[in-house]
mmCIF file of the N, C-alpha and C atoms, coordinates in Angstrom:
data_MODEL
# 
_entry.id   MODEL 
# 
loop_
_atom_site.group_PDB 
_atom_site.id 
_atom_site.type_symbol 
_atom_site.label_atom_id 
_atom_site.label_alt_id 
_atom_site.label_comp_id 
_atom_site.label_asym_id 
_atom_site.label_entity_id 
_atom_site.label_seq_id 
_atom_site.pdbx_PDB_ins_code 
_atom_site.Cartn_x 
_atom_site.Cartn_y 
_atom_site.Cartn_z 
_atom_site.occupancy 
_atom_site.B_iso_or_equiv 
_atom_site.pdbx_formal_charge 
_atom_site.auth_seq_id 
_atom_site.auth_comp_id 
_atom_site.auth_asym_id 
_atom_site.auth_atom_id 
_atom_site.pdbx_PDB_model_num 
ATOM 1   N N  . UNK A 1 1  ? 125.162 98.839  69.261  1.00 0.00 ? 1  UNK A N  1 
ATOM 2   C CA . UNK A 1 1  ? 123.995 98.277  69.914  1.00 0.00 ? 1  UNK A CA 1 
ATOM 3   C C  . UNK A 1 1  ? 123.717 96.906  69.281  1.00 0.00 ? 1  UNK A C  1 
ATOM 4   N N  . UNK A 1 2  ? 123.164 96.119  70.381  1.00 0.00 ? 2  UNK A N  1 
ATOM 5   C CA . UNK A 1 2  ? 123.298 94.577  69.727  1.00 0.00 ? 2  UNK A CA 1 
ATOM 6   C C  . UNK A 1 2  ? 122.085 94.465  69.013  1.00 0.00 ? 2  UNK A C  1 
ATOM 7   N N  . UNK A 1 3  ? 122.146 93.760  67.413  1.00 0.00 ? 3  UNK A N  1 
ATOM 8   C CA . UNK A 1 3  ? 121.143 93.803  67.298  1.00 0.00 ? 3  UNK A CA 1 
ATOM 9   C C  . UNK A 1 3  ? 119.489 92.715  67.245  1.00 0.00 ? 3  UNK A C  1 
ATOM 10  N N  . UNK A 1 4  ? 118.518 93.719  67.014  1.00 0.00 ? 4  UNK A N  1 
ATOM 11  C CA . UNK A 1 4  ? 117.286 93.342  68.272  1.00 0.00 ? 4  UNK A CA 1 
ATOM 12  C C  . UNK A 1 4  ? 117.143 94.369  68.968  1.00 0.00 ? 4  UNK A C  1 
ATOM 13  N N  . UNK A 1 5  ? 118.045 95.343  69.655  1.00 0.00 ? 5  UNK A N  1 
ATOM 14  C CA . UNK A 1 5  ? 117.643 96.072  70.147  1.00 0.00 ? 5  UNK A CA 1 
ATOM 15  C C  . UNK A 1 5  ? 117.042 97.324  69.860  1.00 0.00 ? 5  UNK A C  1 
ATOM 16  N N  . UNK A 1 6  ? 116.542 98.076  71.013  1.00 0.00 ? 6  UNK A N  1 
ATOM 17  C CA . UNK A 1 6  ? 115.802 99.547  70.171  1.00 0.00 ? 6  UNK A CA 1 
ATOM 18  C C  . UNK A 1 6  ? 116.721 100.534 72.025  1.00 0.00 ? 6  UNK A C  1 
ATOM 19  N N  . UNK A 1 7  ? 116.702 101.668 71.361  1.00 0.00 ? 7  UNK A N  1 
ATOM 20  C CA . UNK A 1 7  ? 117.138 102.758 72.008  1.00 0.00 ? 7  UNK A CA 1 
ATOM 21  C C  . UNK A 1 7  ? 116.208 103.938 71.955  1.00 0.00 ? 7  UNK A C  1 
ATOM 22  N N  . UNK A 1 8  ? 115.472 104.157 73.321  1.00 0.00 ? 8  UNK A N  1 
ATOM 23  C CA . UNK A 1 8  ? 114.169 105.049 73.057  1.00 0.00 ? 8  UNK A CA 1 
ATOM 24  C C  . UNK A 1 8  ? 114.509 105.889 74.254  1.00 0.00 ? 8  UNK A C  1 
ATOM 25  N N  . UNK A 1 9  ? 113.870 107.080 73.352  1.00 0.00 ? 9  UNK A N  1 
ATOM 26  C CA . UNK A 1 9  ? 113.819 108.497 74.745  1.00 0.00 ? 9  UNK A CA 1 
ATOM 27  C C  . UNK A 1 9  ? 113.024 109.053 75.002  1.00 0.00 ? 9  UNK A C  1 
ATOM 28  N N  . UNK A 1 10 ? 112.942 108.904 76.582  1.00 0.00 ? 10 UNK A N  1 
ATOM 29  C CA . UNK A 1 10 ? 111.488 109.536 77.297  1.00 0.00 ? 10 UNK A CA 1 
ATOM 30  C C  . UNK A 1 10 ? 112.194 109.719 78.613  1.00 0.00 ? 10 UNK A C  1 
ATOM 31  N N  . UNK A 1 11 ? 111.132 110.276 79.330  1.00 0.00 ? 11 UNK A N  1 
ATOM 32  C CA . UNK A 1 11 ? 111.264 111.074 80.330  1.00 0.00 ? 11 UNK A CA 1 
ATOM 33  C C  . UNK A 1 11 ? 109.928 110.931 81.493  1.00 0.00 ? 11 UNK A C  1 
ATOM 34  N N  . UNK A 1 12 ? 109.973 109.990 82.807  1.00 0.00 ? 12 UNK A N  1 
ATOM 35  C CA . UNK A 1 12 ? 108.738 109.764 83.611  1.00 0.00 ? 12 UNK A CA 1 
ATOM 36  C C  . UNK A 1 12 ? 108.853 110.358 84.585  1.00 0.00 ? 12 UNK A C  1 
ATOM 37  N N  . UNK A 1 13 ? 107.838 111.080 84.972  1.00 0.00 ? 13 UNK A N  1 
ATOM 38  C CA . UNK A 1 13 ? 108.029 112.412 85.983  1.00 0.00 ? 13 UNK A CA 1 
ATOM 39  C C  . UNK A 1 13 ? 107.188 111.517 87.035  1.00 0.00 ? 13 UNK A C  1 
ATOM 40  N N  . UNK A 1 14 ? 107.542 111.782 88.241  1.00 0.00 ? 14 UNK A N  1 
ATOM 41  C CA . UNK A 1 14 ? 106.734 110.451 89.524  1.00 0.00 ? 14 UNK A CA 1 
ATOM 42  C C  . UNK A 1 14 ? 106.816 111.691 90.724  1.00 0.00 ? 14 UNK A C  1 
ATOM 43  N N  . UNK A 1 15 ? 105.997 111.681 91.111  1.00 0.00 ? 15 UNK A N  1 
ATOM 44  C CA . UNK A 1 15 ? 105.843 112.819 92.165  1.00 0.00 ? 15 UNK A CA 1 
ATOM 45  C C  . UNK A 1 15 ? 104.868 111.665 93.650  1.00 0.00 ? 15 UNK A C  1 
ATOM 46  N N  . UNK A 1 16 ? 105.617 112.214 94.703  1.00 0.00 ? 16 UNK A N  1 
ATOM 47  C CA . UNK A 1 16 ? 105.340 111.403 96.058  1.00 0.00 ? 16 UNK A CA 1 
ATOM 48  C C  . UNK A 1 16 ? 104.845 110.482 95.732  1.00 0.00 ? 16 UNK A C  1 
ATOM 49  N N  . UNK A 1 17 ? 106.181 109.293 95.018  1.00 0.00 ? 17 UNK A N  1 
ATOM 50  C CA . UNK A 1 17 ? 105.587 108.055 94.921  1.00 0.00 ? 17 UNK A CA 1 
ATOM 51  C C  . UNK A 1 17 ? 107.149 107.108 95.525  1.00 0.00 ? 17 UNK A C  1 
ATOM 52  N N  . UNK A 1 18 ? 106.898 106.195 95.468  1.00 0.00 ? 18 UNK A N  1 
ATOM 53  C CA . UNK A 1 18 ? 107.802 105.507 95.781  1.00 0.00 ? 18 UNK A CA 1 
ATOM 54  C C  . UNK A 1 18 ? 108.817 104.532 94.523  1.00 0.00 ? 18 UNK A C  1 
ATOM 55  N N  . UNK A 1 19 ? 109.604 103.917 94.023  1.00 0.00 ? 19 UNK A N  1 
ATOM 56  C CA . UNK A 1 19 ? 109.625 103.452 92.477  1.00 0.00 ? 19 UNK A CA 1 
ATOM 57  C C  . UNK A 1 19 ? 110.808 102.399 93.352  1.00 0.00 ? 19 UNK A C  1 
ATOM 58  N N  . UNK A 1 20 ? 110.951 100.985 92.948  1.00 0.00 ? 20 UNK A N  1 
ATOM 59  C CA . UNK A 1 20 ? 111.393 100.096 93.245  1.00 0.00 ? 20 UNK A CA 1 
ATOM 60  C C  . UNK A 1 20 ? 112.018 99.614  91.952  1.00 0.00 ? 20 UNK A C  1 
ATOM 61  N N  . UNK A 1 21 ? 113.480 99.562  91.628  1.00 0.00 ? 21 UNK A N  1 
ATOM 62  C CA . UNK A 1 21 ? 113.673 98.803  90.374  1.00 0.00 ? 21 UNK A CA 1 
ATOM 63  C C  . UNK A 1 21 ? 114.866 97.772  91.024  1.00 0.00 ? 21 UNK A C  1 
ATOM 64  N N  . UNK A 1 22 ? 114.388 96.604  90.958  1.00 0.00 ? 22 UNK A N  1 
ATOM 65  C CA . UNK A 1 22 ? 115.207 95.122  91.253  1.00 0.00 ? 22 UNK A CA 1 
ATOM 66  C C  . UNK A 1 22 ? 115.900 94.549  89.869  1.00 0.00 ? 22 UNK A C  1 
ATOM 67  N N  . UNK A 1 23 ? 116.999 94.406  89.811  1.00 0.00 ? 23 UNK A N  1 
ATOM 68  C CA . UNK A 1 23 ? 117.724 94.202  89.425  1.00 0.00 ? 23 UNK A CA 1 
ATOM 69  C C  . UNK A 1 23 ? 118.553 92.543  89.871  1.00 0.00 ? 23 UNK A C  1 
ATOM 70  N N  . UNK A 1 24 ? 118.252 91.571  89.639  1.00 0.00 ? 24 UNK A N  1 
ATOM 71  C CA . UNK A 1 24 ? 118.556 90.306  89.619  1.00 0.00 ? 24 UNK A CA 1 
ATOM 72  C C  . UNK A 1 24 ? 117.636 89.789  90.246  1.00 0.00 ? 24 UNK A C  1 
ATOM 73  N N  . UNK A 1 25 ? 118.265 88.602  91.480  1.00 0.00 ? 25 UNK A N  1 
ATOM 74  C CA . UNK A 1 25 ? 117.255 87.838  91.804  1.00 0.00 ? 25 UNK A CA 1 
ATOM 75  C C  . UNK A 1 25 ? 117.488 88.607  93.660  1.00 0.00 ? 25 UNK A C  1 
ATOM 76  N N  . UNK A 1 26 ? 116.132 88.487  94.263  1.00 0.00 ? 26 UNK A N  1 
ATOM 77  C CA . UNK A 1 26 ? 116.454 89.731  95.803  1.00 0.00 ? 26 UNK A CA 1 
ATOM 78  C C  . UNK A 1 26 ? 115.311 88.363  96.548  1.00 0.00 ? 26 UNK A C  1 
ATOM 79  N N  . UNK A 1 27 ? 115.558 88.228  97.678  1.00 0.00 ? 27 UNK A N  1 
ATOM 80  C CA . UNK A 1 27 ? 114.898 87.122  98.518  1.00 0.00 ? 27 UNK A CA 1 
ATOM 81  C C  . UNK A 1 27 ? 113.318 88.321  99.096  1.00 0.00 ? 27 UNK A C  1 
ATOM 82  N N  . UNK A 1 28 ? 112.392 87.480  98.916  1.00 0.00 ? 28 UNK A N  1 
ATOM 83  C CA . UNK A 1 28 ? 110.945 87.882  99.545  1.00 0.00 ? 28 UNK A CA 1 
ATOM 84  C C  . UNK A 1 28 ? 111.216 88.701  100.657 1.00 0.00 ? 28 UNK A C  1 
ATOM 85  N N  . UNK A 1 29 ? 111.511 87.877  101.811 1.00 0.00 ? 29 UNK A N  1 
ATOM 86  C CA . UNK A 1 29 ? 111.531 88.827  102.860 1.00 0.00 ? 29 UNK A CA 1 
ATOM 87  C C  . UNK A 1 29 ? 112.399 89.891  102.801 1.00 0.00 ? 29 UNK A C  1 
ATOM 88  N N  . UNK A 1 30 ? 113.492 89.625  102.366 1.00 0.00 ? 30 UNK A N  1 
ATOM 89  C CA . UNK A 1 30 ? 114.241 91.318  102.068 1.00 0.00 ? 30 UNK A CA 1 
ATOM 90  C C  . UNK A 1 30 ? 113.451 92.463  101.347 1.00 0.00 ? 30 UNK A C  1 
ATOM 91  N N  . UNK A 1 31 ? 112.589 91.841  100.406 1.00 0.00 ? 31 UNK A N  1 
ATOM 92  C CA . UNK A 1 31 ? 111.913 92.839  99.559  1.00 0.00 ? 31 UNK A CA 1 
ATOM 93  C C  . UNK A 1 31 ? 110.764 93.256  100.940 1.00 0.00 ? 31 UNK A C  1 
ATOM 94  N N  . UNK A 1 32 ? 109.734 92.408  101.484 1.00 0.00 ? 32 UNK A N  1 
ATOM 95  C CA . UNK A 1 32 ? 109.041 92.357  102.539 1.00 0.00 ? 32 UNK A CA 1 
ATOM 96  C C  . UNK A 1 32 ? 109.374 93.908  103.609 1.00 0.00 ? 32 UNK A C  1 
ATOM 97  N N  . UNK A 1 33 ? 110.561 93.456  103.521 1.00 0.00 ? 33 UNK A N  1 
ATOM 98  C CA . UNK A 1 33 ? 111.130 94.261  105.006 1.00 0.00 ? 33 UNK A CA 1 
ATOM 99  C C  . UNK A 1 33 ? 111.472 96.061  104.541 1.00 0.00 ? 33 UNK A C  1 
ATOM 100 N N  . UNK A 1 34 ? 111.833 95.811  103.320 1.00 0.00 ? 34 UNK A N  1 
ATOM 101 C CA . UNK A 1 34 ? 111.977 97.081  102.407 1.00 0.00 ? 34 UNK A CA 1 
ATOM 102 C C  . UNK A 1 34 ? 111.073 98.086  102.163 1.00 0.00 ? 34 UNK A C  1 
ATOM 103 N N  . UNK A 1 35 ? 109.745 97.631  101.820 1.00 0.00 ? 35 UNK A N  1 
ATOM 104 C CA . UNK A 1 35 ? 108.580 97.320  101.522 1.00 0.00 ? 35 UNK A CA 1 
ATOM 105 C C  . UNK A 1 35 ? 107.645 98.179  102.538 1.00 0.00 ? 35 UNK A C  1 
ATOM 106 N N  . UNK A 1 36 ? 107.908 98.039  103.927 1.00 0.00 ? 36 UNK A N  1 
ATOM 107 C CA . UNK A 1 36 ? 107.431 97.614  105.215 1.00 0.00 ? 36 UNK A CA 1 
ATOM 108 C C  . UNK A 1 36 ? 108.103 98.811  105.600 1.00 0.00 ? 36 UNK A C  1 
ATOM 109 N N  . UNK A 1 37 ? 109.246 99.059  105.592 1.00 0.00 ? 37 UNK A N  1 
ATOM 110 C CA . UNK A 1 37 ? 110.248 100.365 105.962 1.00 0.00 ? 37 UNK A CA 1 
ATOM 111 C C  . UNK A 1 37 ? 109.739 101.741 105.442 1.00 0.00 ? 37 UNK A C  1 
ATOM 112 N N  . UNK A 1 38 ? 108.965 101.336 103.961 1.00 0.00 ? 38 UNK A N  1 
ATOM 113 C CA . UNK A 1 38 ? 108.841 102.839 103.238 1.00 0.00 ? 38 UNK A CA 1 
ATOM 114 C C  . UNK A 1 38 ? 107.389 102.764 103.645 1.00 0.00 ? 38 UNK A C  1 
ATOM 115 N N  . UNK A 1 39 ? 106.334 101.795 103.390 1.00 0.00 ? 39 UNK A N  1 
ATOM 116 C CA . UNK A 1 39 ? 105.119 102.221 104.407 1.00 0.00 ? 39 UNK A CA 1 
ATOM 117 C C  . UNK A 1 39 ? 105.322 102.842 105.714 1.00 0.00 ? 39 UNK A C  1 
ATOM 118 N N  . UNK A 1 40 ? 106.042 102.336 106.386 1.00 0.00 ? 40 UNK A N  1 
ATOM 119 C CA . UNK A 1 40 ? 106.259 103.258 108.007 1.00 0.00 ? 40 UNK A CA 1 
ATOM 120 C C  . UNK A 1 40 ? 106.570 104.519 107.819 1.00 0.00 ? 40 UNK A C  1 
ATOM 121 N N  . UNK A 1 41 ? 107.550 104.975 107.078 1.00 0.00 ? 41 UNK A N  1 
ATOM 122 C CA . UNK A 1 41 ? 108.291 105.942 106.567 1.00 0.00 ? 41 UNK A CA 1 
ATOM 123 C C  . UNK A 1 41 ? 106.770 107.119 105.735 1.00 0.00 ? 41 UNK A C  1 
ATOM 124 N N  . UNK A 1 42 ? 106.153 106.520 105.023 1.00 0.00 ? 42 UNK A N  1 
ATOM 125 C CA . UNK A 1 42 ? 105.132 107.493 104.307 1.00 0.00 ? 42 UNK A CA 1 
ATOM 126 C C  . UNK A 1 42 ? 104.036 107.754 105.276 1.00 0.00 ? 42 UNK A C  1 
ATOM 127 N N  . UNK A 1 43 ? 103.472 106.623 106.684 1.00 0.00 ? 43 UNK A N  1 
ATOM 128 C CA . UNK A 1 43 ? 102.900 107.042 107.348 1.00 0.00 ? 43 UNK A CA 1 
ATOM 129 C C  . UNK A 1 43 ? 103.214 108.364 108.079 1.00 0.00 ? 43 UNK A C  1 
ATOM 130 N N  . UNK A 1 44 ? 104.709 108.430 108.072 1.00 0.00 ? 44 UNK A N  1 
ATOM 131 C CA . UNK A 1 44 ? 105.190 109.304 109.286 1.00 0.00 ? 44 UNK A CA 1 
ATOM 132 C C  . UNK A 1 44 ? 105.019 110.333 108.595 1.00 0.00 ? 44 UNK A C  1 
ATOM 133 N N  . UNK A 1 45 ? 105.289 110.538 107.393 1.00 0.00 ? 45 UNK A N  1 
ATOM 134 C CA . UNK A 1 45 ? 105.082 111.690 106.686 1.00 0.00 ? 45 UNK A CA 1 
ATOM 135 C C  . UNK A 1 45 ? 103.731 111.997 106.902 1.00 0.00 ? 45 UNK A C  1 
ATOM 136 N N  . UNK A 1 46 ? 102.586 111.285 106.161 1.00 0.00 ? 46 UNK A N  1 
ATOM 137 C CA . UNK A 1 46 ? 101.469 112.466 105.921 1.00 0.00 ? 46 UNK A CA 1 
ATOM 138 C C  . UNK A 1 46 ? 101.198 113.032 107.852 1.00 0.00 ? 46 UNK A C  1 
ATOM 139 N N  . UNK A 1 47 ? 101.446 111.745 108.867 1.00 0.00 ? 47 UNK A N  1 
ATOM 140 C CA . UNK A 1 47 ? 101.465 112.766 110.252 1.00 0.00 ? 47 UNK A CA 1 
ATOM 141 C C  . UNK A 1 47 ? 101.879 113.797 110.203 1.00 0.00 ? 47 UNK A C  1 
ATOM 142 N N  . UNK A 1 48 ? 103.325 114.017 109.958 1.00 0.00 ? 48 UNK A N  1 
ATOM 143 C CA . UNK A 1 48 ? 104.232 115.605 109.794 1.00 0.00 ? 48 UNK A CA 1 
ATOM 144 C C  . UNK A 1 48 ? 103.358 116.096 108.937 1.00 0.00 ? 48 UNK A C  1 
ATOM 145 N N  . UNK A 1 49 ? 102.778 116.041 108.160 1.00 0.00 ? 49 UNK A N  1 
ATOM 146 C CA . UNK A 1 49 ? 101.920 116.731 106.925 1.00 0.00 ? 49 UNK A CA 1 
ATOM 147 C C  . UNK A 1 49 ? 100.666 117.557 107.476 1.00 0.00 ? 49 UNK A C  1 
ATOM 148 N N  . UNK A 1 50 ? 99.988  116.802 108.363 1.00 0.00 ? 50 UNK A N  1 
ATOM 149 C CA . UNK A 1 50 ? 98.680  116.762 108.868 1.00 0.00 ? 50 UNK A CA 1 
ATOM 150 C C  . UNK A 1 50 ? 99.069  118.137 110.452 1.00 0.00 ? 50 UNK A C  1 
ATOM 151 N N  . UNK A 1 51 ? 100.646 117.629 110.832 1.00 0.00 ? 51 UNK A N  1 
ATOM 152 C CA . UNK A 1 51 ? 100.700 118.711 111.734 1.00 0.00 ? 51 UNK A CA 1 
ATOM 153 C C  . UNK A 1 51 ? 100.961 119.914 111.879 1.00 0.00 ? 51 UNK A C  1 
ATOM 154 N N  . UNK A 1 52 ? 101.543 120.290 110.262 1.00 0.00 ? 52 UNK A N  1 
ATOM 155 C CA . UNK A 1 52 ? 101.990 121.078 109.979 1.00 0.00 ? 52 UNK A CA 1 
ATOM 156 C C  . UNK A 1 52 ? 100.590 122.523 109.276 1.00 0.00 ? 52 UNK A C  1 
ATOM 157 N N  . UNK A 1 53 ? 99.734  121.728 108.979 1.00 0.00 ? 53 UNK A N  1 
ATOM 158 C CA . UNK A 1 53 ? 98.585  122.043 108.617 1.00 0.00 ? 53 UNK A CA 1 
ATOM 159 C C  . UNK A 1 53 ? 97.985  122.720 109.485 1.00 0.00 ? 53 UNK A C  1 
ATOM 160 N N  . UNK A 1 54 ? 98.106  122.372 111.044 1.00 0.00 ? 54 UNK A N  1 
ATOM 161 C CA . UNK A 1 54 ? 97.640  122.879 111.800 1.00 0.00 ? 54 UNK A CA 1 
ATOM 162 C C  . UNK A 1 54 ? 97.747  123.990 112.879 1.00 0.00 ? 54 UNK A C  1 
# 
């Protein structure tokens, strides 16, 4: 390990969330459109959610 560095262990538990990790450089609107896809996408869900309820 180069040093400066540190090596740490953990563990993040994420429940109905969404998690985005970008990795270099990604253009706005691509992120935008990405972005935009998983809002549509979580709307549709809590609908199925809400119908299923019923």
């Amino acid at each position: 390990m180069p040093v400066g560095e540190k090596e740490y262990n953990f563990r993040i538990e994420i429940e109905d969330s969404i998690v985005v990790i970008i990795c270099g450089e990604i253009e706005t609107e691509t992120l935008k459109k990405c972005l935009k896809t998983v809002e549509e996408t979580k709307g549709t869900k809590k609908i199925s959610e809400s119908e299923e309820k019923e």
